[in-house]
N, C-alpha and C positions, 0 to 999 in steps of 0.2 A: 587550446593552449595548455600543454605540461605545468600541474601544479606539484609543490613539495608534496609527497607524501608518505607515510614510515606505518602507517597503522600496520599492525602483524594478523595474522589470522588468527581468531580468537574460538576456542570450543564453547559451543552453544546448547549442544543438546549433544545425546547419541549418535545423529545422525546428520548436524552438520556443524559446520566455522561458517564464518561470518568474516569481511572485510570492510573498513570504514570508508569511504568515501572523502576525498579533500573537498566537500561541498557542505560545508557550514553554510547556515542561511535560516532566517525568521521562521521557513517555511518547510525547512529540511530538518532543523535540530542541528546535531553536529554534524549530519551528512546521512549519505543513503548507506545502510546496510547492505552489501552482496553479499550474498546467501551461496555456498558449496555445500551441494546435497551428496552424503556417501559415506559410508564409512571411509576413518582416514586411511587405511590400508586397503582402501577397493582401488583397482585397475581404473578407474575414473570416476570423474561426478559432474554433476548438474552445477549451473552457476543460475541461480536467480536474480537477477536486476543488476546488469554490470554497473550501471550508473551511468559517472560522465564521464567523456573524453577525456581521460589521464591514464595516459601513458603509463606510468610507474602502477598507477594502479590494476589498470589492465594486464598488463603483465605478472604481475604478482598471482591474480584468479586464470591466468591462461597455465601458472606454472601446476595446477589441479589436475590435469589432464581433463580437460572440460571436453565431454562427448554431447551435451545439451545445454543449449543459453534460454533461458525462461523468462517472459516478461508479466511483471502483475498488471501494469497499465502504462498508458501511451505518456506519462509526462518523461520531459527532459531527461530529469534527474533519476531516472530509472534504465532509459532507451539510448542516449547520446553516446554511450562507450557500445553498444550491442554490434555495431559494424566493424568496429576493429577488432573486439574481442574474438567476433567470426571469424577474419582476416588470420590473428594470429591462432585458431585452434582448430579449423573445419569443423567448427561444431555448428548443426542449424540454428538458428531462431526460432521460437513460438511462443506469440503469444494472440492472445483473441482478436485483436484489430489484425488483419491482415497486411498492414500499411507495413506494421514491423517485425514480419515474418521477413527470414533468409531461407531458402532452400528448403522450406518443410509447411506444411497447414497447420491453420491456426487453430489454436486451444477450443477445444469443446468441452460445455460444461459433461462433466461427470465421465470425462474419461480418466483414464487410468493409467499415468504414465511410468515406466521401470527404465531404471540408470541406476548402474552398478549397483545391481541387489536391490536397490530401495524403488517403493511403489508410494508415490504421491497422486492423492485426488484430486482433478481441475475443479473448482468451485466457481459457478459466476456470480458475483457479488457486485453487482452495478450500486451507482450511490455518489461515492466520491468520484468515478466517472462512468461513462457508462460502458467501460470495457473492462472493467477493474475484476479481478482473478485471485483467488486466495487459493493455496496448494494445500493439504490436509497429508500429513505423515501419519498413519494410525498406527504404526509400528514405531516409530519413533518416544521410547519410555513408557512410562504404564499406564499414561493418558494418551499420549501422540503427542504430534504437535502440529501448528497449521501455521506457515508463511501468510502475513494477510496483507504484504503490501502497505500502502496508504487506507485501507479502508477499517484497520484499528492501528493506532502509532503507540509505541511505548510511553509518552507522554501527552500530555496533551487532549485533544481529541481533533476529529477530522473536517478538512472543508468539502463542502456539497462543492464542486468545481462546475454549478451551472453558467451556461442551461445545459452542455453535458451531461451533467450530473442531475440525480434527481432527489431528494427527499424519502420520496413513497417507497423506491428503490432501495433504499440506503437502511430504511427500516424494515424491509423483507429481508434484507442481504444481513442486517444483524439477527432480525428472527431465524433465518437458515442457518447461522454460524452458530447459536446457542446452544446445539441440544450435542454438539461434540464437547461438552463439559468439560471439564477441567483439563483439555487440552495447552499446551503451552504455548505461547503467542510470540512469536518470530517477526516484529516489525521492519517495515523498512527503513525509518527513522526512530530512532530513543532507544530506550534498553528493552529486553526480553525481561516480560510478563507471563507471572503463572496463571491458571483459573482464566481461560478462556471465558466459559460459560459467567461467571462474576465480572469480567471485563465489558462482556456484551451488555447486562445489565447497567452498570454505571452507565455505559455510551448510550444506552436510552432514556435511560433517567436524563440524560445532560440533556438531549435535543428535545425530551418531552418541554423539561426548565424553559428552554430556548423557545418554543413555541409559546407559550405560556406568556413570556416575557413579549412577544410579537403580540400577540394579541394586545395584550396592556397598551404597547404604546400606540397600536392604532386603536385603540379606543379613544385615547387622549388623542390624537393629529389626525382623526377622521377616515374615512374606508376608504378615500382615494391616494393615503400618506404611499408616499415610494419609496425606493430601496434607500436612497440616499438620508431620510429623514430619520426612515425606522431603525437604518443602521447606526444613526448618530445619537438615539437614546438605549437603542439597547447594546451598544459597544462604545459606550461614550470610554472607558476608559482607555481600549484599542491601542494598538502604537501604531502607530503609522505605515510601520514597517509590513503589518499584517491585513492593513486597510482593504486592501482589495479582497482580500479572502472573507473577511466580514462580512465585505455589500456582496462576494459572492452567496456564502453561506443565507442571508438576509434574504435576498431574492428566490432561493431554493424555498425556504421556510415559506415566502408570501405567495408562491405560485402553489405550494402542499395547501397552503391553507384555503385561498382561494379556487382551487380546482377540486379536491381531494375529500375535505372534508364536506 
């Protein structure tokens, strides 16, 4: 279904614009960021995460001259427009799950892909799912910058999307992203953050908290408390609207602590 949508393409960095998404949602922020990698004056560019099936929207990242469609990972809100956006540009698909490749192989960690002039790094960063893909512009300003998808948000912080997703994962996948320091962070939902490397930190501090707080309450409700319990004292405040992402995140944390540690 064609929703309204007027967002303009907005300069993000040196090396790329950004498009809004009409997918406001608990879980989205105001919508997904698409990402056009290229200088504006190059003969083409990359699109990262067309998002959802909307027409107007699609169109708007088709009129880029898009030679390459990128995916960070497999949810909806990232993937759902990737087949038409194909449609209107012959440009292939790739991204790590193969399910949502068009006409090309799927992303390998640490390869090195070039569109129009620009050389971005595949990064695998499993965690938030387990096919989840952070891009690395090292040329991109005098830190770089790195598209990270869902696996750091401009606000916020992220859900483990288990049992996909994993915990253990998700804390490698931040220890790997850290030492590109003060890279600038390109999310696919909220706004563009500076200090990569200080973003990562916080985002560990929180889920260290988070455990912390897991342990607590099954100390009170006993070692066989389940997701349902432990999520009801440590997100007592929760809205409803994010409930599921809670008892996901919740269960992530209880399967890390009880296997892991």
């Amino acid at each position: 279904m064609e929703a309204e949508s007027s967002s303009p393409l907005a300069r993000r960095t040196a090396l790329t614009r950004s498009r809004l998404a009409p997918n406001p949602g608990p879980m989205s922020l105001e919508g997904t960021n698409s990402y056009l990698i290229g200088p504006e004056d190059s003969a083409g560019a990359a699109v990262v995460d067309p998002g959802p099936l909307d027409e107007q929207h699609l169109r708007a990242l088709a009129a880029g001259r898009v030679q390459l469609i990128l995916i960070t990972h497999r949810h909806a809100d990232h993937t759902a427009g990737a087949a038409r956006l194909h449609e209107l540009t012959g440009a292939p698909v790739r991204a790590a799950d193969p399910n949502h490749c068009i006409e090309a192989q799927p992303l390998q960690d640490g390869e090195v892909l070039s569109v129009a002039g620009t050389e971005m790094r595949v990064m695998a960063t499993p965690g938030h799912t387990s096919d989840s893909v952070c891009l690395h512009l090292p040329s991109d300003g005098p830190a770089g910058s790195v598209l990270t998808g869902d696996t750091i948000l401009g606000r916020g912080t992220t859900m483990i999307d288990h049992p996909d997703g994993r915990l253990g994962d998700y804390l490698s996948s931040l220890n790997r992203l850290e030492p590109l320091g003060p890279a600038t962070v390109l999310p696919a939902h909220g706004p563009v953050l500076a200090a990569l490397d200080a973003v990562v930190r916080a985002y560990r501090a929180h889920r260290l908290d988070r455990l912390a707080q897991i342990r607590s309450a099954i100390t009170g409700l006993g070692p066989d408390a389940g997701v349902r319990e432990v999520t009801d004292v440590v997100y007592a405040d929760a809205d409803p609207s994010v409930r599921r992402a809670a008892e996901s995140s919740v269960a992530a944390q209880l399967e890390y602590l009880r296997t892991v540690l």
